[in-house]
C-alpha positions in Angstrom: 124.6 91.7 100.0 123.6 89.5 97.0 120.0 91.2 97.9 121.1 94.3 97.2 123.4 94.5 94.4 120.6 92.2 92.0 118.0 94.8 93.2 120.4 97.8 92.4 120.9 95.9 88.5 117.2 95.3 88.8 116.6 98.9 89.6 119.0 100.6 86.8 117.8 98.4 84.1 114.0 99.5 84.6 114.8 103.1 85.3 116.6 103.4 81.8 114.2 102.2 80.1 111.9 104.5 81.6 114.0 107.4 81.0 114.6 106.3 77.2 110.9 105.5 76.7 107.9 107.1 79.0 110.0 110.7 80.6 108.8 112.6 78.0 105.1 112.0 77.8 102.2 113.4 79.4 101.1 110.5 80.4 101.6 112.1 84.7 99.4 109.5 86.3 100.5 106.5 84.1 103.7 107.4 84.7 103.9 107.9 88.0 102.1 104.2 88.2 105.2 103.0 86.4 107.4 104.4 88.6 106.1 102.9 91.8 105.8 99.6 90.2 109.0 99.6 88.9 110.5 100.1 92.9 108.3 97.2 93.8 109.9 95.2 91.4 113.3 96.1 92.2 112.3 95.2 96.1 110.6 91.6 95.0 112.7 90.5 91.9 115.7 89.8 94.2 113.6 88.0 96.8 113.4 85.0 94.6 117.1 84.0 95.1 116.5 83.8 98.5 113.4 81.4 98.8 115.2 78.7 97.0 118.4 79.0 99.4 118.7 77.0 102.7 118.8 78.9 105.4 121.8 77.5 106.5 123.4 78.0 103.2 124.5 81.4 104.6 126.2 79.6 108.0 129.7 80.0 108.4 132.0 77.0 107.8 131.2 74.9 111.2 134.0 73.4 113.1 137.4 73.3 111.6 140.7 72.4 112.5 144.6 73.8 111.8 145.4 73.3 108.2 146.9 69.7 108.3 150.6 70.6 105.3 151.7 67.2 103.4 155.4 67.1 102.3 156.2 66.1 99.1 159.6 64.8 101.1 157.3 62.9 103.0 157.2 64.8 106.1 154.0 66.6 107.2 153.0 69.4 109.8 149.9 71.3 111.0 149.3 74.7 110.1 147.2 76.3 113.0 147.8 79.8 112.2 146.6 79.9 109.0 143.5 82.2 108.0 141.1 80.2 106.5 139.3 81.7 102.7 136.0 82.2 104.8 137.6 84.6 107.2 139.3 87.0 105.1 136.3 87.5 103.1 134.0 87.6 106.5 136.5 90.6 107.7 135.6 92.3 104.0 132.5 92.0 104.1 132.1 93.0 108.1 134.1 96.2 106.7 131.3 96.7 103.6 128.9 96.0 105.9 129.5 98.5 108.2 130.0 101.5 105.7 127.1 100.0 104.0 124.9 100.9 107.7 126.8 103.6 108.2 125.2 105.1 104.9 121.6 103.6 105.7 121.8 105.1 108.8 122.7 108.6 108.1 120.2 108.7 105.4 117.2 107.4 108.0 118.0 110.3 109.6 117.9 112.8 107.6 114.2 111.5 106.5 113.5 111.6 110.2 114.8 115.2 110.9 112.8 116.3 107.2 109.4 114.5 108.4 109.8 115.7 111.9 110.8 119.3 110.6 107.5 119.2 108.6 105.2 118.0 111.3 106.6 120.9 113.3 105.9 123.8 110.8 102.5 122.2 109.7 101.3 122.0 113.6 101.6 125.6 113.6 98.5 128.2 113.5 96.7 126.9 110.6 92.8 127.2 108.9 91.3 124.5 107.1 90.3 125.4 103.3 86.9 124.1 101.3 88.8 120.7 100.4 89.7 119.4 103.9 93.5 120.2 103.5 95.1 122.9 106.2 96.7 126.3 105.2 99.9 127.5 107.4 101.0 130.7 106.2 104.5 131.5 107.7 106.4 134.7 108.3 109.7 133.2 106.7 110.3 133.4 103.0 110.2 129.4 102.1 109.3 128.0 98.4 105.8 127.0 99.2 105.6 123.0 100.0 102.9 120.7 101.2 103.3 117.8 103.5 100.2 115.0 104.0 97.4 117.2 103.6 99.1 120.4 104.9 99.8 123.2 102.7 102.7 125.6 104.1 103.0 129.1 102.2 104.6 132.8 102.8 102.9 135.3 103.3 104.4 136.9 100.5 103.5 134.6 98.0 100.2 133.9 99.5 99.1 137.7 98.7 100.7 137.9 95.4 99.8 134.6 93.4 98.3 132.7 96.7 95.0 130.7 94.5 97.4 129.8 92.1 100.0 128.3 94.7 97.4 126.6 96.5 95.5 125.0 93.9 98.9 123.5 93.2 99.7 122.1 96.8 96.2 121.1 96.8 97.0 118.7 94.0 99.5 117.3 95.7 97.5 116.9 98.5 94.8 114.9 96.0 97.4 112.5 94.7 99.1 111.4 98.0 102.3 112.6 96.7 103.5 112.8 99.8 103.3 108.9 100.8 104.9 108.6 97.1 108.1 110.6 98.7 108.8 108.7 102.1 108.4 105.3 100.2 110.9 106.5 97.3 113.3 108.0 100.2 112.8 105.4 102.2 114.1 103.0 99.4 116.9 105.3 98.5 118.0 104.8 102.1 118.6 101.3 101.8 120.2 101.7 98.1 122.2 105.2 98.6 125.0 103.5 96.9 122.8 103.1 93.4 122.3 106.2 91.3 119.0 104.9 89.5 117.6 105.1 93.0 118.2 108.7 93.2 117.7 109.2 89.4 114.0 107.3 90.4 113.1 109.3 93.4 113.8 112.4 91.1 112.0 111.0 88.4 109.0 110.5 90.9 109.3 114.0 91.9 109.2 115.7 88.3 106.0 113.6 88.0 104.3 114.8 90.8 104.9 118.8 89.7 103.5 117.8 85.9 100.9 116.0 87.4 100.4 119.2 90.2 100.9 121.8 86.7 99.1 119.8 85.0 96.1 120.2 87.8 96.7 124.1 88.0 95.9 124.9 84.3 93.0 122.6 83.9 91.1 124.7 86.8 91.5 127.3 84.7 94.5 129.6 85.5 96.9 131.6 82.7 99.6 129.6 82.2 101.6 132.4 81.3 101.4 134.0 84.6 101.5 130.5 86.3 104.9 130.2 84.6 105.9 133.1 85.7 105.5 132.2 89.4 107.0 129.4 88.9 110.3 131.4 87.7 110.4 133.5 90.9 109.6 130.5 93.4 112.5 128.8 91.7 115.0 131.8 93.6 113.6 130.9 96.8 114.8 128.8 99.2 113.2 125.1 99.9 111.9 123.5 103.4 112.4 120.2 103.3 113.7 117.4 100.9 110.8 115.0 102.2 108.2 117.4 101.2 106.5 118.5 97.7 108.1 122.3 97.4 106.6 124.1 94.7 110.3 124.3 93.2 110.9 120.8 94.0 111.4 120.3 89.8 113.3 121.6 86.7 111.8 125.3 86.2 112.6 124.9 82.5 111.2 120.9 82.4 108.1 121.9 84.1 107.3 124.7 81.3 108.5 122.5 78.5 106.0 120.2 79.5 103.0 122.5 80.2 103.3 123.7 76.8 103.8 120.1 75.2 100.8 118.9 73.0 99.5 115.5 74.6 101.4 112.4 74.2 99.3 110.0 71.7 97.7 107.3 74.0 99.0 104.8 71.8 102.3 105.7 73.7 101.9 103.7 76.5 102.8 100.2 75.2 106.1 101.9 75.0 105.9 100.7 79.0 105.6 96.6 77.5 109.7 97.8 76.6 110.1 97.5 80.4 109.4 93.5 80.2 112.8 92.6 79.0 114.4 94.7 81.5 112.3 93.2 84.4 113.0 89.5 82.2 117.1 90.6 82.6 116.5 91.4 85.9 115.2 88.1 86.5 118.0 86.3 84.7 120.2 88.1 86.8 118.4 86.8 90.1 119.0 83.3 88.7 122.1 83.6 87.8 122.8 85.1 91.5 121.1 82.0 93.0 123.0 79.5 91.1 126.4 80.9 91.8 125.6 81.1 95.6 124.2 77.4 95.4 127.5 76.3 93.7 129.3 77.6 96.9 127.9 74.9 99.1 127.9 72.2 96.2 130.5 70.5 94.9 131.1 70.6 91.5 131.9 66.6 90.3 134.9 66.4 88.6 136.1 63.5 85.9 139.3 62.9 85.5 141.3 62.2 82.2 141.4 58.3 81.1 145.0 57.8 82.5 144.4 59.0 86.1 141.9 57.7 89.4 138.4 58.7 89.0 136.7 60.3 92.2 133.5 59.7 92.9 132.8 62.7 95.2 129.3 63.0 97.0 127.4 66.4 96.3 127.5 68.6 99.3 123.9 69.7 100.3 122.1 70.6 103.3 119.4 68.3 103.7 116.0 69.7 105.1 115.1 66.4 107.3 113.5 66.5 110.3 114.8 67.4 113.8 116.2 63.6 114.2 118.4 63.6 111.2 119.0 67.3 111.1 122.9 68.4 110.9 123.8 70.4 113.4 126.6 73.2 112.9 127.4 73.9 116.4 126.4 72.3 119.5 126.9 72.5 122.8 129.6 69.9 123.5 131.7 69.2 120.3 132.5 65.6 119.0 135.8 64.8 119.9 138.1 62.3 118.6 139.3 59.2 120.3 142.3 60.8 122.3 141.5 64.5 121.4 142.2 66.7 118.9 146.1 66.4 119.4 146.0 62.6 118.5 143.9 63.2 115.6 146.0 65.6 114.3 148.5 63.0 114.6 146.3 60.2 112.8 146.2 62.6 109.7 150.1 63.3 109.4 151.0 59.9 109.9 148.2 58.2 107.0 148.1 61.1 104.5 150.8 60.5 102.2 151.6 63.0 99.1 151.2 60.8 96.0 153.7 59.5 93.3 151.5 60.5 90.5 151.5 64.3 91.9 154.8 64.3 93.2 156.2 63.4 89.1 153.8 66.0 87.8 154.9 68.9 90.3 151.1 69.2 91.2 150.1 70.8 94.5 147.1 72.0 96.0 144.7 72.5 99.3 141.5 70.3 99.7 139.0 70.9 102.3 137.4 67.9 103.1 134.0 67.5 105.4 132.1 65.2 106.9 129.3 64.5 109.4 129.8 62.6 113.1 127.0 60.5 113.0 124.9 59.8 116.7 127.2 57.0 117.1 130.7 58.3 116.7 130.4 57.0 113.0 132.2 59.6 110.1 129.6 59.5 107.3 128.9 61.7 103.9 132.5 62.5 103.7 133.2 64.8 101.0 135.1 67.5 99.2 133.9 70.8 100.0 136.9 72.4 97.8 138.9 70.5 95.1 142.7 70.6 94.6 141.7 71.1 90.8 141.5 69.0 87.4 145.3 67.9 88.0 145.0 67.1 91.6 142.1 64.5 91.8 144.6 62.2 93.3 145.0 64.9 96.3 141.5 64.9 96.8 141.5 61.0 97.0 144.0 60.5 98.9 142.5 63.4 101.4 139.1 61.7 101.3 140.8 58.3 101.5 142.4 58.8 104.9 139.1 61.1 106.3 136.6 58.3 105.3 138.9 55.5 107.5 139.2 57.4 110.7 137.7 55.3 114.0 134.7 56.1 115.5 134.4 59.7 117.3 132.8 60.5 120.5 129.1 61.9 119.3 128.8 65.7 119.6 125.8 66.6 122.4 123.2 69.2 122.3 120.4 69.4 124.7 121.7 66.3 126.3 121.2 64.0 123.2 123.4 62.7 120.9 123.4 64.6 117.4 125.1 64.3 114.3 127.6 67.6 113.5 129.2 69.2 110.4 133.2 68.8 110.3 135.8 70.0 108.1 139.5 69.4 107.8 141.9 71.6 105.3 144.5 69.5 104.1 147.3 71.7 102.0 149.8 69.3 99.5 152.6 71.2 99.1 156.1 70.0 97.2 
């Protein structure tokens, strides 16, 4: 998810710029360049967050018991109903998630039915032409398209203004627009929830027909009856979106830019304008990556002058090797002396809500965890989440009676002893 939406930022940053800076030119081949590498970026900007993230950053929270409640009246009771923070948000995202595939899906298809669609048509009857690429002239009265290095054309338009057509498609065929196309659909498939994909693969598109136009009149062809073709293909009806129609582009755009007086070369550095965007969509990454991190760290906290000070542990996951490594879940879970019932009642009868909180009307849920060690032992107790800047002494008192519970039974995976993640919710209320 996190993937996704700093690619999609990634993405619209670099495609404005783009649209403010390089649209215009007739610069086709540069600019087409531009636009490739800027969906490359977008794909491997984002991947930076993810090589500096465990990957069991991303595990859900391991083993954890009914929320243990503390009465400011002294009394104290277990909450095992309660829905845990990490499960409401996993049914949200499971929710996203699936309208997310649900779009990814339906968009892979319709790339499927386009290519298949166009492999069909292009396996028809066909005669190779003097450049290697094929020639199907159908019956049906299709805007003329090319697919790979297949050229597909009416025979109406083939008899009328069929050189001029071809010579077109065959530029297409040249440049590899075609491979250009699936990559840029193929991208949009996995971002159909981002306009500045879409507003890319369109972009791509318009650069293709300059560069194609662009092709026609340099071998020589009046542009004045070229644009006139143009005009009349534009009524017709298109094949496929996956393939390079002849009308795949603005009629009035392509015109405007056949009869535009070259862009001075100089133009290009204009393209050094998409460094900041690809330097914000860096930042962004960053900024992505440290947020995530702060989710399994626990921020220290210092308390005013007058109240305890907590020295809390930071909460990492270590990358040791497989004798010290932390396991999440095992096969057979630790257990504590007596079972989960006389733990529970361990922690109501030592937590007690304290004075200093009780006065100050201050009341909070900590969740505090901690690793069974291979010998029973609790070690690297901590605070995962803090009752806040006025309820240190919560998280004290929480880590206080955690840290002095006996010995467990060692959790068991593979038949060995191994140490396991643990967390207990502990909720002060007055």
């Amino acid at each position: 998810m996190i993937y996704l939406i700093v690619s999609a930022i990634s993405l619209a940053l670099m495609v404005t710029v783009y649209r403010l800076t390089l649209s215009r030119t007739t610069f086709h081949g540069f600019n087409r360049f531009v636009l490739l590498a800027t969906l490359a970026l977008a794909a491997v900007v984002p991947v930076m967050h993810f090589q500096s993230i465990s990957s069991r950053a991303s595990a859900p929270i391991n083993y954890m018991l009914g929320e243990i409640m503390v009465y400011a009246d002294g009394t104290s009771g277990v909450n095992t109903m309660q829905t845990t923070e990490s499960g409401s948000s996993i049914s949200i995202l499971s929710v996203i998630t699936v309208v997310y595939l649900a779009g990814v899906i339906f968009c892979l298809l319709r790339i499927a039915i386009g290519i298949l669609s166009s492999e069909i048509i292009c396996h028809r009857r066909s005669r190779m032409l003097a450049d290697g690429s094929r020639l199907v002239i159908t019956e049906r009265n299709y805007a003329p398209f090319s697919w790979r290095n297949c050229i597909v054309i009416s025979r109406k338009d083939y008899e009328s203004n069929g050189a001029m057509i071809i010579a077109h498609e065959q530029a297409h065929v040249h440049h590899h627009h075609s491979f250009d196309l699936i990559l840029a659909q193929l991208f949009c498939a996995f971002q159909w929830f981002n306009p500045a994909a879409w507003m890319l693969r369109r972009s791509l598109m318009e650069v293709h027909e300059f560069e194609a136009d662009a092709s026609v009149l340099e071998d020589g062809f009046d542009g004045r009856r070229y644009q006139i073709c143009l005009v009349r293909a534009a009524l017709q009806g298109s094949f496929a979106t996956t393939t390079n129609n002849f009308s795949n582009c603005s009629t009035k755009k392509r015109i405007v830019m056949m009869n535009r007086h070259s862009t001075n070369p100089w133009a290009r550095l204009r393209a050094l304008l998409m460094l900041p965007a690809v330097a914000l969509s860096v930042i962004v990454a960053s900024a992505c990556k440290q947020d995530t991190n702060s989710e399994m760290n626990l921020k220290t906290q210092d308390a005013s002058p007058s109240s305890v000070f907590v020295d809390i542990q930071e909460y990492e996951i270590e990358e040791a090797d497989s004798t010290d490594e932390v396991f999440w879940v095992v096969d057979q879970r630790p257990e504590y002396p007596g079972g989960e019932a006389a733990l529970m009642e361990y922690l109501r009868s030592n937590l007690q809500y304290p004075e200093n909180c009780k006065k100050n009307k201050v009341q909070g849920r900590v969740l505090i965890s901690f690793v069974v060690n291979k010998d029973g032992s609790i070690v690297e107790p901590a605070v995962v989440k803090s009752a806040g800047p006025e309820g240190v002494e919560l998280d004290v008192e929480a880590l206080r009676v955690v840290s002095s519970m006996p010995a467990w039974t060692p959790g068991m995976q593979n038949g060995e002893a191994v140490r396991v993640q643990y967390t207990i919710p502990v909720a002060f209320q007055l």
